[in-house]
C-alpha positions as CSV (number, residue, x, y, z in Angstrom):
1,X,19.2,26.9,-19.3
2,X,22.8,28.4,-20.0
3,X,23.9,29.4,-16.7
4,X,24.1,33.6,-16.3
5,X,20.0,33.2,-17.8
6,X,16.9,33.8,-16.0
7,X,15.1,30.8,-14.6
8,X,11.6,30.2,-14.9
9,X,10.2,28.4,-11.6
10,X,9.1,24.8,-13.0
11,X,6.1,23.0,-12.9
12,X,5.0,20.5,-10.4
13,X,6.3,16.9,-12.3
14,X,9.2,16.3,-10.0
15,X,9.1,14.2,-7.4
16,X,6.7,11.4,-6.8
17,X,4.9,13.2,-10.1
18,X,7.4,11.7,-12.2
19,X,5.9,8.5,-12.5
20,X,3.5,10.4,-14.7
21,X,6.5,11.8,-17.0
22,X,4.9,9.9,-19.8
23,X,2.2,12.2,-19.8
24,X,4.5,15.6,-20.0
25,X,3.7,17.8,-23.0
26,X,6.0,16.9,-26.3
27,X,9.1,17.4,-26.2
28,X,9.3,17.5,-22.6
29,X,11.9,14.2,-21.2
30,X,10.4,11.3,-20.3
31,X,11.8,9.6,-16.7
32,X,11.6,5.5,-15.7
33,X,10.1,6.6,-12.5
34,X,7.5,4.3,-12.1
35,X,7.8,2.7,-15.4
36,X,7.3,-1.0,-16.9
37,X,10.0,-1.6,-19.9
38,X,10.0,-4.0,-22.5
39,X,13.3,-3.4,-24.2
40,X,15.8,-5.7,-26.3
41,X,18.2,-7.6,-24.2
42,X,21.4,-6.8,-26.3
43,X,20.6,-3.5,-26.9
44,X,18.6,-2.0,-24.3
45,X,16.4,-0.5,-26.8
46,X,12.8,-0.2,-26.9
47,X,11.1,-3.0,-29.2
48,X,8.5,-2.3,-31.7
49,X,4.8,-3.0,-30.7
50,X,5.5,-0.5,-27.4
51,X,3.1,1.9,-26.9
52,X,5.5,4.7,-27.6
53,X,7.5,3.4,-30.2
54,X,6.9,6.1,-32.6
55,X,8.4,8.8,-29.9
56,X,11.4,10.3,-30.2
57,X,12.0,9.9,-27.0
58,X,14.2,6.7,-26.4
59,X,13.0,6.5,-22.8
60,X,9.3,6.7,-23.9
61,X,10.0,3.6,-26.3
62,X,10.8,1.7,-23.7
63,X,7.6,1.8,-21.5
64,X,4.9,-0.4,-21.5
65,X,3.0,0.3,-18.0
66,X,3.7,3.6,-15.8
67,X,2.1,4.9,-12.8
68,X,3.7,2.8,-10.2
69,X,5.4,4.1,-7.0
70,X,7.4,0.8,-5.8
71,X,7.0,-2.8,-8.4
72,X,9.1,-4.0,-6.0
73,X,8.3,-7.9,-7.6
74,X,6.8,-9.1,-11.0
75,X,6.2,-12.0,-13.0
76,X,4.4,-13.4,-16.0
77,X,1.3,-15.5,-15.5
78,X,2.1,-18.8,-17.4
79,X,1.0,-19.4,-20.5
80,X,0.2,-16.0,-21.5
81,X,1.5,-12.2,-21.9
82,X,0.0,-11.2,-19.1
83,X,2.4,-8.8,-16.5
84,X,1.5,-8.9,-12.9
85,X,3.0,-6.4,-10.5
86,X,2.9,-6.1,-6.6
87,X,3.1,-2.0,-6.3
88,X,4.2,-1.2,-2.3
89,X,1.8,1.2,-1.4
90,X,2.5,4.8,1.0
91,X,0.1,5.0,3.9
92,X,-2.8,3.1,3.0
93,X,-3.1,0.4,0.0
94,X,-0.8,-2.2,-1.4
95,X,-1.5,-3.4,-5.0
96,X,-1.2,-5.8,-7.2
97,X,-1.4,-4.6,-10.5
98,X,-2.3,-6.3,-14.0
99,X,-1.0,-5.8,-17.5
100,X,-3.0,-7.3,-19.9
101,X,-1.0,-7.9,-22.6
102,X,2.7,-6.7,-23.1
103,X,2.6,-6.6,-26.8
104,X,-0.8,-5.0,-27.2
105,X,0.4,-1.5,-27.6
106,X,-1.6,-0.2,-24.9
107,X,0.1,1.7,-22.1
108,X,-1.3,1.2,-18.5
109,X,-0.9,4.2,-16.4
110,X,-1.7,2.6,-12.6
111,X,-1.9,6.3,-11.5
112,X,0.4,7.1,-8.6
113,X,0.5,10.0,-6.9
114,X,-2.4,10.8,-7.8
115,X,-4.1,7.4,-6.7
116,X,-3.3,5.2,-4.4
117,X,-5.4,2.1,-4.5
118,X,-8.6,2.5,-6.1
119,X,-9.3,5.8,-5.2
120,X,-7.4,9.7,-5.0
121,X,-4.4,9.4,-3.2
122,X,-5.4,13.0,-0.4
123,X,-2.4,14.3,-0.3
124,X,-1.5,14.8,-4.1
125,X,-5.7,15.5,-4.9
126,X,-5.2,18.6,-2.1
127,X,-2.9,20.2,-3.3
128,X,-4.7,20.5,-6.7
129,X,-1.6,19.5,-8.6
130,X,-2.0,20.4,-13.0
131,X,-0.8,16.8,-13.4
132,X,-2.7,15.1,-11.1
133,X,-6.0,17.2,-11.7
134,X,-5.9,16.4,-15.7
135,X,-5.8,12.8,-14.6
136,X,-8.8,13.1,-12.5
137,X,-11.2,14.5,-15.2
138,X,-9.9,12.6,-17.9
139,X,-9.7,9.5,-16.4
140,X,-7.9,6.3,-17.8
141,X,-6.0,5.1,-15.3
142,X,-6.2,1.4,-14.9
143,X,-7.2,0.7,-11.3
144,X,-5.1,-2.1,-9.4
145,X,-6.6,-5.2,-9.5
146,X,-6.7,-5.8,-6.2
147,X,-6.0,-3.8,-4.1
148,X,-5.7,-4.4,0.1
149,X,-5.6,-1.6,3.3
150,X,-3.0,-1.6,5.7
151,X,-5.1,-1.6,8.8
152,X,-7.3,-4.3,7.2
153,X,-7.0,-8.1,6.7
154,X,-6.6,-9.5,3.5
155,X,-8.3,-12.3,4.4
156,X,-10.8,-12.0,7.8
157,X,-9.9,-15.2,9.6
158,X,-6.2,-14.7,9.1
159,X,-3.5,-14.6,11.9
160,X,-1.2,-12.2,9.9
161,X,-0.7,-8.6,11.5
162,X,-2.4,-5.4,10.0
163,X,-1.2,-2.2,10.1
164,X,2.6,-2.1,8.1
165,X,2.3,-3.7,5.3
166,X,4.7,-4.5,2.1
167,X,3.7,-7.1,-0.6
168,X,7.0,-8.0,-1.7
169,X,6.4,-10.7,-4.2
170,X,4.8,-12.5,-6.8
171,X,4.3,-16.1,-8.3
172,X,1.6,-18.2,-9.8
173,X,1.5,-22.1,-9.6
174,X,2.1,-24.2,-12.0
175,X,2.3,-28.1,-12.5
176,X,2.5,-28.4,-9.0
177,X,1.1,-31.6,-6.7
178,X,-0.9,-29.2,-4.7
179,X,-4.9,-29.6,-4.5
180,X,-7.0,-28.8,-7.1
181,X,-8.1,-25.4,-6.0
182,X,-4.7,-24.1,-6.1
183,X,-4.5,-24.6,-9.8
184,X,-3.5,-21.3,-11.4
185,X,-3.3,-19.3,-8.3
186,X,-1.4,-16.3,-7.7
187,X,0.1,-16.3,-4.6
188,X,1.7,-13.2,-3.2
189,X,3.8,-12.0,-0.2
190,X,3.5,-9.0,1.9
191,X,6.9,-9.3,4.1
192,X,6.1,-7.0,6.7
193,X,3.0,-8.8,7.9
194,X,5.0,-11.7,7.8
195,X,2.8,-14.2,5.1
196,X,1.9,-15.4,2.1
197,X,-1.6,-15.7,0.3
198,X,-3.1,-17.9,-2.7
199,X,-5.4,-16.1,-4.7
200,X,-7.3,-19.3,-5.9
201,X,-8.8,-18.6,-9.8
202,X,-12.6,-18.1,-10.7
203,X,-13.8,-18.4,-14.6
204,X,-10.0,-19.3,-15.5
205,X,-9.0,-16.0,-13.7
206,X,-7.0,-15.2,-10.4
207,X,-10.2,-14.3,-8.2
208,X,-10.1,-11.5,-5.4
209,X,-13.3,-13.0,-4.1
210,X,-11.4,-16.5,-3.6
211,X,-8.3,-15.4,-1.3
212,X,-6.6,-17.9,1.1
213,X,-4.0,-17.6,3.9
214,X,-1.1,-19.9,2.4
215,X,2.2,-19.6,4.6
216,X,1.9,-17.4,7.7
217,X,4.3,-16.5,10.6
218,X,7.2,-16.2,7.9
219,X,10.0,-14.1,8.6
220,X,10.0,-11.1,6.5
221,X,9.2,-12.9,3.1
222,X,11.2,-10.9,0.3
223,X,10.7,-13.1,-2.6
224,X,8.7,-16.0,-3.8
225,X,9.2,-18.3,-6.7
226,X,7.9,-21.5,-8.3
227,X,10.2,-24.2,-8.9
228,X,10.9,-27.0,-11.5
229,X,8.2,-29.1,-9.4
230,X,5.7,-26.1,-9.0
231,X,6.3,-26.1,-5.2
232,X,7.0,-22.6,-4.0
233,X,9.4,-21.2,-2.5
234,X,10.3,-18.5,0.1
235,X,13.4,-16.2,0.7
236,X,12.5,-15.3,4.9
237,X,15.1,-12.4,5.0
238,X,14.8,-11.9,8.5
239,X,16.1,-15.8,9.6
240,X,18.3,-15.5,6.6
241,X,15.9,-18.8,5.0
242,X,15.1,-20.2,2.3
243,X,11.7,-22.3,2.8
244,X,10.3,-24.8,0.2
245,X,6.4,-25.1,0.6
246,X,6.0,-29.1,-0.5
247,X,2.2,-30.7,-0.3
248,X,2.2,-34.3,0.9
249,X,-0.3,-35.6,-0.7
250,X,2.0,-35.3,-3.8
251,X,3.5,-39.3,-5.1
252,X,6.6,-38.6,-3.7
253,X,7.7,-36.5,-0.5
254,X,11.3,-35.3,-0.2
255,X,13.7,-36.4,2.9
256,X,14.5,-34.1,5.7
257,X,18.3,-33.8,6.6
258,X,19.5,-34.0,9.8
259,X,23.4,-34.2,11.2
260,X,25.1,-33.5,14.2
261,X,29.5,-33.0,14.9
262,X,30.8,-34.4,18.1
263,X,33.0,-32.6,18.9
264,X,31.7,-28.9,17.7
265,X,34.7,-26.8,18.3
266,X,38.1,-27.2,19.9
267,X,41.9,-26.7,19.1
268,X,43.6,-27.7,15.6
269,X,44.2,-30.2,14.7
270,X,40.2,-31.3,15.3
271,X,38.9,-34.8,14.3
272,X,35.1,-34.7,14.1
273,X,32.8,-37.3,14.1
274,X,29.8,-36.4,11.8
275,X,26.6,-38.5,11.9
276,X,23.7,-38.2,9.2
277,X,21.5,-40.8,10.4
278,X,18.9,-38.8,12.6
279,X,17.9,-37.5,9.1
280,X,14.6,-39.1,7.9
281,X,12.3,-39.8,5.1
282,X,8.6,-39.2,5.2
283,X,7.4,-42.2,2.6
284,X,7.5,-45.8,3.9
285,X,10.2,-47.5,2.2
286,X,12.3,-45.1,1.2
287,X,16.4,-45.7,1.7
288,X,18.3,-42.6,1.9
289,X,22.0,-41.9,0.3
290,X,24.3,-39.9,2.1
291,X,27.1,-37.0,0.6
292,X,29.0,-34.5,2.6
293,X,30.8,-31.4,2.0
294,X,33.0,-31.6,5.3
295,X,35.7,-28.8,4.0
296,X,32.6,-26.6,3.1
297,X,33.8,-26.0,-0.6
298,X,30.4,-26.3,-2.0
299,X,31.3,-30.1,-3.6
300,X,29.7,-32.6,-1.7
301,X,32.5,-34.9,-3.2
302,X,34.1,-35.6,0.6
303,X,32.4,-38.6,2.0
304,X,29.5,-41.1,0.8
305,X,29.5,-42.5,4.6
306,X,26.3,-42.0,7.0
307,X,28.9,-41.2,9.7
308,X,32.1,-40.0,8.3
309,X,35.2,-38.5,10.2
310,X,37.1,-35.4,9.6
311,X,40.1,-33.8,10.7
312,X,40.7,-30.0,10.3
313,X,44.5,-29.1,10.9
314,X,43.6,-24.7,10.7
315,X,41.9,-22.2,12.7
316,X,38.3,-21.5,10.8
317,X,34.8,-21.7,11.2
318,X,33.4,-24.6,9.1
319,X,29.7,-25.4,7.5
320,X,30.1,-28.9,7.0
321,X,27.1,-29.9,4.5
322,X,24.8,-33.0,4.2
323,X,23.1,-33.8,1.3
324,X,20.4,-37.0,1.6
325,X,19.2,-38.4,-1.1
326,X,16.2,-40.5,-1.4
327,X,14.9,-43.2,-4.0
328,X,13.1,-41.4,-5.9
329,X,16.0,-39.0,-6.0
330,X,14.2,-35.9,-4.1
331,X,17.2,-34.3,-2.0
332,X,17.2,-32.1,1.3
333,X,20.6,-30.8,2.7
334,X,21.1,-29.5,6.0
335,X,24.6,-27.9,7.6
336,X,26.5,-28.5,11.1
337,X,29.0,-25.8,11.9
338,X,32.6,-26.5,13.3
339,X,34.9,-24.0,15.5
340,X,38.5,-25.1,15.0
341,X,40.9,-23.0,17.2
342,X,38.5,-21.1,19.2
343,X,38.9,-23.4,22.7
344,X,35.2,-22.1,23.7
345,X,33.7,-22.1,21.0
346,X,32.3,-19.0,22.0
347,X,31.3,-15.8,19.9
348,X,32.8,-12.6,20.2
349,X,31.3,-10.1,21.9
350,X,30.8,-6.5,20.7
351,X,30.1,-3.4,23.0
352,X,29.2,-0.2,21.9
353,X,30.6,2.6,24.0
354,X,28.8,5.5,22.3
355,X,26.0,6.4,21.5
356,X,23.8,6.1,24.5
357,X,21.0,4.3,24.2
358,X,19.2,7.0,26.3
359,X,20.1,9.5,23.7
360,X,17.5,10.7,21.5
361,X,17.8,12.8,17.7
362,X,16.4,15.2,15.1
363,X,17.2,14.9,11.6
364,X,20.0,16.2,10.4
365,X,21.8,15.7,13.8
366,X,25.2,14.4,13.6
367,X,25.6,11.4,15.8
368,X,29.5,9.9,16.8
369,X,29.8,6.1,17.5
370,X,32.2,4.1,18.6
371,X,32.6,0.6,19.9
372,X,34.8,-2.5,20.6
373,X,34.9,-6.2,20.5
374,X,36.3,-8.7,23.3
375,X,37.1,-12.8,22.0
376,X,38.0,-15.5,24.0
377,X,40.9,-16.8,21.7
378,X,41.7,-13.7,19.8
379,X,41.8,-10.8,22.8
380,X,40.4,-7.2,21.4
381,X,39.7,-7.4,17.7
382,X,41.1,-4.6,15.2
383,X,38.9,-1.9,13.6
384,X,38.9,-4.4,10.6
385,X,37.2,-6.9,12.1
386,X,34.3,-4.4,13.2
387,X,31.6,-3.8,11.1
388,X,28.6,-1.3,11.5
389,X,25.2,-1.1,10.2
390,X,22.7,2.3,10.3
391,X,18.6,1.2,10.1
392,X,15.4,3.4,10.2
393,X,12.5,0.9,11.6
394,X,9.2,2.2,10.4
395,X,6.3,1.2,12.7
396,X,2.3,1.3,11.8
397,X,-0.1,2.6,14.7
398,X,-0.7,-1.0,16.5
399,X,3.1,-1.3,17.0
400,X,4.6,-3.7,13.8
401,X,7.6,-2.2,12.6
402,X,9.6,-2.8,9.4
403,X,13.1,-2.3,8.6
404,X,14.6,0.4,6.0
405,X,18.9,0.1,6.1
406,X,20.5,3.1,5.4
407,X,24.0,3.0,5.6
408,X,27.1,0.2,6.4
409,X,30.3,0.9,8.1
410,X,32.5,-1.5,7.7
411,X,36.2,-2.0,8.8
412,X,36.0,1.0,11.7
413,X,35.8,1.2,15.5
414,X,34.6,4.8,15.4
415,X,32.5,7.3,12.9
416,X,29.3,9.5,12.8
417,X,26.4,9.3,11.1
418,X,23.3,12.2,10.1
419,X,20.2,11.5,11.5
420,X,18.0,10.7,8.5
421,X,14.8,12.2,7.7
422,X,11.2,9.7,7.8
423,X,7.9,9.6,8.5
424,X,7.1,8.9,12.6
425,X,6.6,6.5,14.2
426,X,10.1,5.3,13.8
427,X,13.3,5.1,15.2
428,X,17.0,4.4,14.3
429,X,18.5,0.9,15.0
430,X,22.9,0.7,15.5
431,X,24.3,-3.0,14.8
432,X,27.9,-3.8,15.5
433,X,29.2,-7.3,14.4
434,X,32.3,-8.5,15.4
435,X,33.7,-11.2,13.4
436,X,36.9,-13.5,15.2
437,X,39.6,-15.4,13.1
438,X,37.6,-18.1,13.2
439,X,34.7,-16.9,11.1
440,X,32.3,-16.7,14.5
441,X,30.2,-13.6,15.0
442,X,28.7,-11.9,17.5
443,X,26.5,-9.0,17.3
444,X,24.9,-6.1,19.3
445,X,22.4,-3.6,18.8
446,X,20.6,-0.6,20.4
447,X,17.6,1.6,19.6
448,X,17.7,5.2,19.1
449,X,14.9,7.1,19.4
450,X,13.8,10.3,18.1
451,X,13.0,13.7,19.8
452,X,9.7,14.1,19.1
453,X,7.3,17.6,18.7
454,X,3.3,17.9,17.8
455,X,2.5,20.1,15.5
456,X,-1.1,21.3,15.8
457,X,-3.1,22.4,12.8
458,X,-5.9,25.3,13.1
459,X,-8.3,27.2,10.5
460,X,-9.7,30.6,10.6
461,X,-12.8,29.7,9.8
462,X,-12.7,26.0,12.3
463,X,-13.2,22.1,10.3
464,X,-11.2,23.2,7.7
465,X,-9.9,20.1,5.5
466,X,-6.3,20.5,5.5
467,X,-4.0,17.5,4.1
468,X,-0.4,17.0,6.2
469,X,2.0,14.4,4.4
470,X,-0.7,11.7,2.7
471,X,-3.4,12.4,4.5
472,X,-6.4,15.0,5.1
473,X,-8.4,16.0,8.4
474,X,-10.7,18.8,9.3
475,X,-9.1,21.0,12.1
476,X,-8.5,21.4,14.8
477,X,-5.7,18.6,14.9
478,X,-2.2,17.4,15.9
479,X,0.1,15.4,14.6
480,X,3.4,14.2,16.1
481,X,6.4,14.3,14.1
482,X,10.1,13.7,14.3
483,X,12.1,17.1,15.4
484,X,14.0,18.7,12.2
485,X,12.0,16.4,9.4
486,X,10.1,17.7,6.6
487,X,6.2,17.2,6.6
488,X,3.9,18.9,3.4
489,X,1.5,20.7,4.0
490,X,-1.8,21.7,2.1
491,X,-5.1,23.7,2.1
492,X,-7.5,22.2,0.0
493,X,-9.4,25.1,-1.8
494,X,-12.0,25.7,-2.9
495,X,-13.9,23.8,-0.1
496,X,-17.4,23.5,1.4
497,X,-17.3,23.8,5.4
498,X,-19.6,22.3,7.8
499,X,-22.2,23.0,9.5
500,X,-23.6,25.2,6.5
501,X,-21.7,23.6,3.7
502,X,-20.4,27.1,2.3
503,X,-17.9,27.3,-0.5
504,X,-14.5,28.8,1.0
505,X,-11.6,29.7,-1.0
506,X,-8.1,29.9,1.6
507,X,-6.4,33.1,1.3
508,X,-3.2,32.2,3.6
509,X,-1.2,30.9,6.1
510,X,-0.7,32.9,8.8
511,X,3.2,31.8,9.1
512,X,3.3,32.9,5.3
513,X,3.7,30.6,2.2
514,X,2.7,29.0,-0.6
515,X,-0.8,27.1,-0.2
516,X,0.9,23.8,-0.4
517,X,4.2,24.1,0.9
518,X,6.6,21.9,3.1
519,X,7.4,22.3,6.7
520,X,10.4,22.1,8.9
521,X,9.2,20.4,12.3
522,X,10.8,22.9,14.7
523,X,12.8,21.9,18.2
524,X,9.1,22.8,20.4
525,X,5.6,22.6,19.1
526,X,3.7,24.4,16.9
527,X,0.7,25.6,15.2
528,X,0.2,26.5,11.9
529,X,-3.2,28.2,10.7
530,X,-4.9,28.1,7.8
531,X,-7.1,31.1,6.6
532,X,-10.0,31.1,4.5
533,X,-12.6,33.7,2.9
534,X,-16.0,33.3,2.2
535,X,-17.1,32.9,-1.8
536,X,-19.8,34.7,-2.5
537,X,-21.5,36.8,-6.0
538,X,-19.0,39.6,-5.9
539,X,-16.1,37.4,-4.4
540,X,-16.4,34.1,-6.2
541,X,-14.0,31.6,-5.9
């Protein structure tokens, strides 16, 4: 509206709601949130066939799937035009979800917020939302198709831990040497329960029924992918990996690399001895070739020998790289780092001086630090060799915790940061690296933890269903949350209470505001009440 006009309060599509923009009344914008697009690569325009290519809307053109709250992987099956998405889920389901065809014309709306997994996602359905209630009775949202519960396992005899989860990617095999029953299979990741699964096909289909535990103990997988082979692979985030999954049964096995410097580190000028020949292949008969990138320019163009020698006349930290070769030509490469300059070879060492680790925050606190970093060949390092990284880590009731980053400080000894707003349990995790002249690092952290209230939740009359953040209990109950954050709140209404299973409509809350409203955790505990009247003839609801 011009500015100086009167606003008209508007309607509940922001937020999470905006992954159901598509469904806004004409000539209302249409958002991405959420959205699947099938656009032209040079243009960025939406291509004919979409569902909404007859909108005048350039956004809606785009879509072809909506309804999503994090696709944070896809891919294509093989073979067809089918688009399968993993969806990170809030508090209760992940999901993988399907579309059947991207040039059918048919839009799939997954549903979130107002599902989440195959059923009504509480906290949207309680506060009795126009967008999400229009959903509900007409239906046609395409359910997820599969769908699994963060305190459950996906697969009963696995190791993997419940209770956080985040499927965080998507592949599907193909022409791989890998048994039969993988043939076809969709194999996804969920990173913070640390493993991969195959879901193994039934009637030419991926089949739910037919899941398998297929890497486990990985370290925060964030990717997986199928290569030229069909073997899969594996980015582990967390080691900073990335992990090939070979079968060998397969004609042909690759070599595994092995190499060792002697010595590792010293003063310039440094001759090194490398030696490649602890690096082995597993099929009988094999003879390996040998190639090294000793000046660690990414070539492997320095020396064919199995045992080569190298002098390094500078100060630096050095990769030197092996790649073995075997006759069949399957490769592995392997790397051996080098300290020239540092006498030690030791790794600086970073101390932070402030915060506290004792000290504990409420969002929107601000919170100074300030640190420093000692190295035995350099002395204190400058500011610029300082670098400082903020992280939220988000745990799950039995204790597994995942990482959100937040913010990167690099170049200073000192700053502040604001506390940041999120859902408890969780708590804020300070790096500091330190990097020498030499390339070498060294790092240090601390944990932060948060002030912490309980906010206690009554009804006037009692087992009233009220919903706080995504979920809904009958009262009385508590919750604990984070000091300063911001929790929603809702009274379901109308709503039948126990024992008698009368219909009650709420009426207020006796702190005042809207039925569903949001919250500001306070710096003690509190209660909050929810009031309800009885429906009757001449007071219906």
């Amino acid at each position: 509206s011009p500015a100086g006009t009167n606003l008209s309060p508007p309607t509940a599509e922001g937020g999470a709601l905006r992954s159901q923009s598509p469904r806004r009344a004409a000539g209302q914008p249409v958002l991405l949130n959420g959205t699947l697009l099938r656009i032209d690569p040079d243009t960025g325009a939406g291509l004919p066939g979409n569902p909404f290519a007859g909108s005048s809307d350039a956004n809606a053109r785009r879509i072809i799937a909506y309804g999503s709250r994090n696709q944070f992987r896809f891919g294509f099956r093989p073979g067809t035009n089918e688009l399968w998405a993993g969806d990170v889920g809030w508090n209760t389901w992940e999901e993988i979800n399907r579309v059947a065809d991207v040039g059918d014309g048919v839009a799939e709306n997954f549903g979130w917020p107002c599902f989440e997994g195959t059923a009504r996602q509480a906290g949207y359905d309680g506060a009795n939302l126009d967008r999400c209630e229009s959903l509900y009775s007409a239906g046609g949202q395409t359910a997820p198709y599969y769908a699994y519960n963060h305190n459950a396992k996906v697969v009963a005899s696995d190791p993997c831990p419940t209770g956080g989860s985040s499927i965080s990617g998507i592949a599907f095999e193909s022409g791989s040497n890998y048994p039969a029953e993988y043939a076809g299979a969709l194999f996804f990741a969920d990173s913070s329960r640390g493993c991969i699964w195959a879901m193994q096909t039934s009637g030419g289909q991926p089949s739910p029924s037919r899941l398998v535990p297929f890497v486990t103990g990985a370290n925060v997988p964030v990717q997986v992918l199928t290569g030229p082979d069909g073997d899969l692979f594996y980015v582990a985030l967390g080691a900073g990996e990335l992990h090939r999954v070979g079968y060998p049964g397969g004609t042909n096995r690759p070599p595994v690399a092995a190499a060792t410097a002697t010595p590792s580190s010293g003063p310039a000028p440094l001759t090194v001895q490398f030696d490649g020949t602890g690096s082995t292949d597993p099929d009988a008969g094999d003879t390996l070739s040998y190639a090294w990138d000793l000046d660690a320019d990414g070539a492997y163009d320095d020396s064919t020998a199995s045992q080569p020698t190298w002098t390094y006349t500078a100060a630096a930290t050095v990769d030197a790289g092996l790649r073995v070769t075997d006759s069949h030509g399957a490769t592995a490469t392997t790397t051996v780092r080098v300290t020239v300059g540092n006498p030690a070879g030791l790794d600086p060492v970073p101390v932070i001086d402030t915060p506290d680790a004792a000290l504990t925050w409420s969002v929107g606190q601000t919170v100074p630090f300030a640190g420093r970093a000692i190295d035995a060949q350099d002395g204190q390092l400058p500011p610029s060799a300082l670098s400082w990284r903020l992280a939220i880590r988000h745990c799950a009731a039995n204790g597994t915790c995942h990482t959100h980053n937040v913010q990167d400080f690099p170049g200073v000894a000192s700053g502040s940061f604001v506390a940041p707003d999120h859902e408890y349990p969780s708590y804020l995790q300070l790096t500091l690296t330190a990097t020498d002249s030499t390339g070498r690092t060294g790092t240090k952290t601390i944990d932060l933890q948060p002030k912490t209230v309980t906010l206690n939740f009554t009804s006037n009359p009692n087992q009233a269903m009220l919903t706080v953040g995504g979920t809904q209990q009958r009262t009385p109950f508590s919750r604990t949350v984070i000091a300063g954050s911001t929790n929603s709140i809702s009274a379901n209404s109308p709503q039948n209470l126990p024992p008698l299973n009368l219909k009650y409509a709420f009426t207020s809350w006796a702190h005042g505001g809207a039925r569903t409203q949001n919250i500001v955790a306070p710096p003690t505990s509190a209660t909050y009440q929810a009031n309800f009247r009885l429906c009757w003839l001449l007071q219906p609801c």
